[in-house]
MARKELO-229252 format. One record per residue: x negated, y, z negated of N, C-alpha, C in turn; residue in one letter. Coordinates in steps of 0.05 Angstrom, whole numbers, plus 32768, in hexadecimal, padded with zeros to 4 digits. Example, Ala and Ser with C-alpha at 12.3 -4.5 7.8 and 13.67 -1.06 7.14 Angstrom:
REM MARKELO-229252
7EF87F8E7F647F0A7FA67F647EF87FBE7F64A7EFF7FD37F727EEF7FEB7F717EFE80017F63S
This chain:
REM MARKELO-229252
7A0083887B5C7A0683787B737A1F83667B6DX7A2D83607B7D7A43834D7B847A3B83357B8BX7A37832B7B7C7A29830A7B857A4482F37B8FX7A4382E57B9E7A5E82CE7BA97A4982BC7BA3X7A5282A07B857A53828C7B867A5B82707B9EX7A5A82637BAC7A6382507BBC7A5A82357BB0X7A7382287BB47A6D82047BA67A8981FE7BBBX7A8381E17BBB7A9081CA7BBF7A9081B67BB4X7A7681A77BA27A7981977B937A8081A27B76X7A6F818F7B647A74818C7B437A7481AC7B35X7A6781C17B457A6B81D97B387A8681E57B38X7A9881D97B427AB481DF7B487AC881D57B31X7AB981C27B257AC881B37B107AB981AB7AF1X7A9F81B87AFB7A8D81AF7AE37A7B81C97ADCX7A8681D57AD67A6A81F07ADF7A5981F77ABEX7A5881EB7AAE7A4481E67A9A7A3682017A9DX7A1B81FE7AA67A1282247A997A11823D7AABX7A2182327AC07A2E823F7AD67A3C825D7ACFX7A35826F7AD27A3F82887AC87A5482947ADDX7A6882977AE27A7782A47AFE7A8982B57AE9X7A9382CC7AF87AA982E17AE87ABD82D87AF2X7ACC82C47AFF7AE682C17B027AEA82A17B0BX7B0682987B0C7B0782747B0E7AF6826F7B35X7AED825A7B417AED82547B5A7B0982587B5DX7B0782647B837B1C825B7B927B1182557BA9X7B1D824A7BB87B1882407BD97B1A824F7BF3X7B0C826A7BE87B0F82757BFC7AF782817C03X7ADF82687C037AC182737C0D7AC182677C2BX7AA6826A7C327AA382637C517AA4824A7C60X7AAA82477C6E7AAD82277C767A91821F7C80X7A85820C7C777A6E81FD7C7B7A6881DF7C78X7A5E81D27C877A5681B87C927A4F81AC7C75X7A5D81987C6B7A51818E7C4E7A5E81737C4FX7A4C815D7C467A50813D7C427A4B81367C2EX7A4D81207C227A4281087C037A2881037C16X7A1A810C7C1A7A0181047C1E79DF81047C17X79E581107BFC79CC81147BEA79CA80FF7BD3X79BB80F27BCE79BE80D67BB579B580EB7BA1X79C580E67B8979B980F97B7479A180E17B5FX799A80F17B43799080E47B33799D80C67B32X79B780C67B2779C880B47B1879D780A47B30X79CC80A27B4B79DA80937B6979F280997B70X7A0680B67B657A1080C47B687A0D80CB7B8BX7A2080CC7B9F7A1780D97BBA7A3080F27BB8X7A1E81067BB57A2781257BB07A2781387BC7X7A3381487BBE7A3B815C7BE37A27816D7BE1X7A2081737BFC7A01817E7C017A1181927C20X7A0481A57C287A0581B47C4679F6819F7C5DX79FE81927C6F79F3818C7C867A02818E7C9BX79EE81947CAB79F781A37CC179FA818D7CD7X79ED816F7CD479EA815D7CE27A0481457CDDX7A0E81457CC67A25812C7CB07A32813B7CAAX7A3481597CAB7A4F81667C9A7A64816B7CA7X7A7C81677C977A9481757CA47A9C81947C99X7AA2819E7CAD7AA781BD7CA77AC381BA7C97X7AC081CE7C877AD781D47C767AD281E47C58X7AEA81FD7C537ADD82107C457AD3820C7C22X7AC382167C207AB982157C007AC882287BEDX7AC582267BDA7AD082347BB77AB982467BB5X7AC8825E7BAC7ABC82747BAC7AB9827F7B91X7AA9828A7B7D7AB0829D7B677A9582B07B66X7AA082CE7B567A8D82DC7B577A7B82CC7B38X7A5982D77B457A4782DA7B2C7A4E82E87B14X7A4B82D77AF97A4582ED7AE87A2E83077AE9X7A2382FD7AF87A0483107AFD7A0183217B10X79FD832F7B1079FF83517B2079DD834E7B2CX79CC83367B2079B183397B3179AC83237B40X79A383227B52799E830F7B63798982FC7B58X797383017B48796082EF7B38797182DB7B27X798482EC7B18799082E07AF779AB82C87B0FX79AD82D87B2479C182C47B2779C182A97B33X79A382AD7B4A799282927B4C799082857B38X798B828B7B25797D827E7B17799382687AFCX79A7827B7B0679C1826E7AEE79C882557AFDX79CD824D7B1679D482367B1D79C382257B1EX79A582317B2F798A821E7B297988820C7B12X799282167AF97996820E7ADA79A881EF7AD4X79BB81FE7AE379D681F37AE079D181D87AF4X79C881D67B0F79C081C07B2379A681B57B1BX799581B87B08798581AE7B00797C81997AE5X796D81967ADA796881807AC4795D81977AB2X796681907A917961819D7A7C7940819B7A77X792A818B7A86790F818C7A7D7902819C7A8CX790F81AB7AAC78FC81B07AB978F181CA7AB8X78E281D57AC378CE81F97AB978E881FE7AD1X78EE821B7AC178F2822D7AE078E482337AEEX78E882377B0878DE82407B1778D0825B7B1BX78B382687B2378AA82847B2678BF82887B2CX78BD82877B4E78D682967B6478E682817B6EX7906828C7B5A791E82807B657925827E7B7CX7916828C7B8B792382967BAA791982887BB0X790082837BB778EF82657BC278FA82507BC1X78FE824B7BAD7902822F7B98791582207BB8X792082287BBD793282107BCC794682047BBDX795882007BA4796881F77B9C797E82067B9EX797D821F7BA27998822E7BA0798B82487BB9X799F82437BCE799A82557BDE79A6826E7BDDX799F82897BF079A982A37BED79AE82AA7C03X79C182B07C1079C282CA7C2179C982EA7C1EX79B583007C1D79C683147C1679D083247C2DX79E0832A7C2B79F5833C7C3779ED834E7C4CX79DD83657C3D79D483837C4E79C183867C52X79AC836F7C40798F83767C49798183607C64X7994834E7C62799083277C73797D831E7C6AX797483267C537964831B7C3F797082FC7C39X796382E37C3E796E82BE7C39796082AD7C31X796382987C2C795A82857C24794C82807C3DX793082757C317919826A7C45792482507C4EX7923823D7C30792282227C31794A822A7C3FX795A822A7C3E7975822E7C42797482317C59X796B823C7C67795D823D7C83795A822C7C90X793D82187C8D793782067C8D795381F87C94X795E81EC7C80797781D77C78798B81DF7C83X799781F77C8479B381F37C8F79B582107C98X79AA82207CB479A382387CB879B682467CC8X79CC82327CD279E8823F7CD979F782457CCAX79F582317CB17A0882387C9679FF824E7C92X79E282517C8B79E082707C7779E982857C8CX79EA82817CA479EE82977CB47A0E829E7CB0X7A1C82887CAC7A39828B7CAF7A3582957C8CX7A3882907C747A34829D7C637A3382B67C56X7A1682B97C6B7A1982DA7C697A2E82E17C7FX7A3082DE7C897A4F82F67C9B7A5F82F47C86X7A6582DC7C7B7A8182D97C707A7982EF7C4AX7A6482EE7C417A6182FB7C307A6483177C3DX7A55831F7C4F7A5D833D7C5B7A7483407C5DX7A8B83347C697AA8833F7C727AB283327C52X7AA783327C437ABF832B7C297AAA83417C13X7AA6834B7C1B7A92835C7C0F7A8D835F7BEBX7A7783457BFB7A6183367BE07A4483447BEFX7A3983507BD17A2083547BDE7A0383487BE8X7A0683287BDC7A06830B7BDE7A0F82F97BDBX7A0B82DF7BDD7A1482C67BD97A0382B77BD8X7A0282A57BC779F182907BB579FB826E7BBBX79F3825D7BBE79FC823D7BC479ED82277BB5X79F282197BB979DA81FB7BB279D681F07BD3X79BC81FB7BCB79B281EE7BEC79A281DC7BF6X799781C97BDD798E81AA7BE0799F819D7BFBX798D81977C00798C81807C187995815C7C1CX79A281597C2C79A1813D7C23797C81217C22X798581127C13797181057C0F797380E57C0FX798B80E47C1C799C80CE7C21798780B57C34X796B80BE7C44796080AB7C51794180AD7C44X794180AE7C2D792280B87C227920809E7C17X790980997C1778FC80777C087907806F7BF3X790A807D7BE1790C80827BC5792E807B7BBDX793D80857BD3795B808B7BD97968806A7BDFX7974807D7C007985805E7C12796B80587C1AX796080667C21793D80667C35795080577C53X797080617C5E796D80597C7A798280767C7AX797F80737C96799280927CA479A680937C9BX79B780AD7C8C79D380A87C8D79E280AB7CA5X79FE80997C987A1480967CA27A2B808B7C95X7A3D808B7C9D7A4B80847C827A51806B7C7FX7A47805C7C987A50803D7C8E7A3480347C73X7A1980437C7C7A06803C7C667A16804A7C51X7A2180627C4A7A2C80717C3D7A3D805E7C25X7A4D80527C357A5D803D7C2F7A5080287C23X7A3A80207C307A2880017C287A1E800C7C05X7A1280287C107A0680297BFA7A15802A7BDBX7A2A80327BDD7A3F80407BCB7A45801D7BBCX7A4D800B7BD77A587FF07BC67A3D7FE27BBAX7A267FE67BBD7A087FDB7BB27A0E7FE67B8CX7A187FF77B8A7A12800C7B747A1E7FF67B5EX7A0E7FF37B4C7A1A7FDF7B2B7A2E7FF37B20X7A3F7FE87B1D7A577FF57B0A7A57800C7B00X7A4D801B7AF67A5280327AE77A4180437AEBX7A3780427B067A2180527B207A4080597B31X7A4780437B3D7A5A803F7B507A7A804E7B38X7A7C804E7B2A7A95805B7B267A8E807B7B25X7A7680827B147A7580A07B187A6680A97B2DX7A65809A7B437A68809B7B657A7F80A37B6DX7A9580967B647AB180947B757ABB80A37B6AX7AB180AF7B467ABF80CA7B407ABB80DD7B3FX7AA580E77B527A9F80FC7B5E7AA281017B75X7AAB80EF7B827ABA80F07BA17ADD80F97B98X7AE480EC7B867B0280EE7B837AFF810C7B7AX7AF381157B6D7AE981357B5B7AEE814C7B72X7AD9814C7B827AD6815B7B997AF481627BA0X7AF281807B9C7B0681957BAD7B1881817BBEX7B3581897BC57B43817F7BD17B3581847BF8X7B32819D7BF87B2881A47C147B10819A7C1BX7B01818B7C097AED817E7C157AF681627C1DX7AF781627C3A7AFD814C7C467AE581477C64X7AD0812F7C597AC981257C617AC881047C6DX7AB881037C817AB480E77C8C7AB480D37C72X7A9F80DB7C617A9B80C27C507AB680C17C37X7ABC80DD7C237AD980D67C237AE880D27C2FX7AFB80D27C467B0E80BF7C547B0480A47C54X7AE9809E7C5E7AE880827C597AE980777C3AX7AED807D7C2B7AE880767C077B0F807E7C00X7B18808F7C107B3380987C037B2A80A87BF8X7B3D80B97BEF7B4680CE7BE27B5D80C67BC7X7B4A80C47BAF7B5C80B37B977B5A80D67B84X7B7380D27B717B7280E27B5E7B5180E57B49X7B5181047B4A7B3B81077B397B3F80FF7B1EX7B2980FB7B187B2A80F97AEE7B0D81057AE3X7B1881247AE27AFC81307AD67AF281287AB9X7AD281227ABA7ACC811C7AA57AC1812D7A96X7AC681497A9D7AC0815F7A867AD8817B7A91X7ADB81897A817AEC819D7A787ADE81B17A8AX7AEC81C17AA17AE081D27AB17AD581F07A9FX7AC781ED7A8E7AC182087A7F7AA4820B7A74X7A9482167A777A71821E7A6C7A74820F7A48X7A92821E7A407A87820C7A167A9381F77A20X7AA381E87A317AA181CD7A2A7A8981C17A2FX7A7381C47A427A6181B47A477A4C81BD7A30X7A5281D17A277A3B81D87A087A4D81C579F3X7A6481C079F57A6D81A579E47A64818F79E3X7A6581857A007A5681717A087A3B817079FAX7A31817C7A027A14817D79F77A06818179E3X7A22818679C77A24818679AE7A25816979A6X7A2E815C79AA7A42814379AA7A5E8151799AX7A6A8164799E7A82816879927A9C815879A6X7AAF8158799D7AC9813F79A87ACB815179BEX7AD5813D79D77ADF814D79F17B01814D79E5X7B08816179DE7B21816479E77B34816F79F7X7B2681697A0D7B3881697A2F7B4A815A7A35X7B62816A7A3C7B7B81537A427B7C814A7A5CX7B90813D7A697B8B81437A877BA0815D7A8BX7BB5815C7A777BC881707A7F7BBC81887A7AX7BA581917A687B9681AD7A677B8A81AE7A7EX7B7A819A7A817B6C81A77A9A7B8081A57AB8X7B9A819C7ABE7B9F81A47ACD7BB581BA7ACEX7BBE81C07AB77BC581DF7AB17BB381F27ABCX7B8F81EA7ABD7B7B82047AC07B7781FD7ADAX7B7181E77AE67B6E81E17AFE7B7F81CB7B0BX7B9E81D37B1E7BA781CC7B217BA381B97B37X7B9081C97B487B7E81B17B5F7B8081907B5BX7B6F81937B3D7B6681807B377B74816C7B22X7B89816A7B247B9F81677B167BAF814C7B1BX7BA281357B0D7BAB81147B187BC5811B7B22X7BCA81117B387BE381097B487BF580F47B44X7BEA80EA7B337BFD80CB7B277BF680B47B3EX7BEF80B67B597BEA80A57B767BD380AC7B80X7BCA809A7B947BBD80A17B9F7BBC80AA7BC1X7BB680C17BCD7BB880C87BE07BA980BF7BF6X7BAC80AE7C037B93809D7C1A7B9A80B27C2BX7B7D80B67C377B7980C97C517B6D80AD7C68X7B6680917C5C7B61807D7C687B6680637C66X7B63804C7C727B6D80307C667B60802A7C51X7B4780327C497B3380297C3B7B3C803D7C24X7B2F80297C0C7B3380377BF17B25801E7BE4X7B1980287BCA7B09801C7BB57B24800F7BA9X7B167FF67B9E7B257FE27B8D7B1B7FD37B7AX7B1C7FDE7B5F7B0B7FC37B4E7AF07FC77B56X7AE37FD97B5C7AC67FEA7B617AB97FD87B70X7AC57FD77B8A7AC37FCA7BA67AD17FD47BBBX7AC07FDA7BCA7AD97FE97BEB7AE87FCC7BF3X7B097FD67BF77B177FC37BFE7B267FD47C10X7B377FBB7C227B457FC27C3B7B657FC37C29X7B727FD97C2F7B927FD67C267BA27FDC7C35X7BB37FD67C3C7BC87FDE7C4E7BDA7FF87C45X7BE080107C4E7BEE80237C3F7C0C801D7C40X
């Protein structure tokens, strides 16, 4: 099988045990996606919704995996925590959705959550002829008790982001700055659009480095030799008045 990886967030720039046979490019399907999922670490990470998202296309790469089990299951890994059991059935699971191609064999829970996306998905895997396509299809969780516990929007979006203690709130803002250039959403324009500063080396052994404690030696000029996307600009590019200052939303005049 021909499996099509799709990301928009951190697997684009961080892909740790992420297996794909070739670099992302930006030429997956356009689908509804916002900062509207709170992660572990109060991180608000890009998620599919069909209710807060703005359409615009995703990064594409093929699987290393020719099976649809092994290839669920490589990102499940990769979007998940080092303590938890795998799962019996990946396909169930709801963390990484599927559409395949010829059989319309999909994600249940993906369904559920964002059932125009998977529909647009598979076409777009059929006419680019992938014999599936694979995603992260967590949901946002942005109004759960536990969370914001109120509805999003981006002014809470906003509230919530300036609540965050220091070093919650910066690798907040550097995963908004991270995100693909073509992801342009409501809640980034309101935050700006500032130069990225990746904090790991886009490659599977650097994050087995990481996890060695061996030295990061990532330059910024290596990694934007490999990924030019992501490649500090020296400025910052406002898409709005608003931009972070001294890890506080402030008003600037451009």
């Amino acid at each position: 099988m021909k499996i099509a990886v799709l990301a928009w967030g951190s697997l684009v720039w961080d892909r740790r045990e992420l297996a794909i046979a070739d670099n992302f490019g930006p030429s997956g399907p356009s689908v509804p996606i916002e900062f509207c999922r709170v992660s572990g670490d109060g991180r608000l990470t890009l998620v599919i919704d069909e209710a807060f998202g703005a359409s615009g296309p995703t990064y594409v790469a093929q699987s290393s995996f020719d099976d649809l089990n092994d290839a669920l299951e490589n990102p499940w890994v990769r979007e998940g925590s080092c303590i938890e059991s795998r799962p019996k059935d990946v396909r169930t699971h709801g963390r990484v959705g599927f559409a395949h191609a010829s059989t319309g064999q999909q994600s249940a829970k993906a369904m559920e959550r964002h059932p125009k996306a998977v529909m647009a998905i598979r076409a777009w895997a059929q006419a680019n002829s992938f014999d599936a396509a694979i995603w992260t299809a967590l949901a946002t969780n942005f109004h759960e008790p536990d969370k914001v516990a109120e509805p999003f929007s981006v002014e809470t979006a906003i509230r919530y982001l300036e609540a965050l203690d220091a070093p919650k709130f910066d690798a907040a803002l550097n995963y908004i700055r991270c995100a693909p250039p073509e992801v342009q959403t409501p809640v980034r324009a309101a935050n700006g659009h500032l130069p990225c500063k990746p904090q790991f080396e886009l490659t599977a052994a650097h994050g087995r480095k990481l996890r060695r404690g061996m030295p990061d030696t990532t330059s910024p000029a290596s990694t934007a030799r490999r990924h030019p996307a992501l490649a500090p600009t020296g400025r910052s590019c406002f898409v709005s008045s608003r931009i972070f200052s001294r890890g506080r939303l402030s008003l600037r005049r451009r």
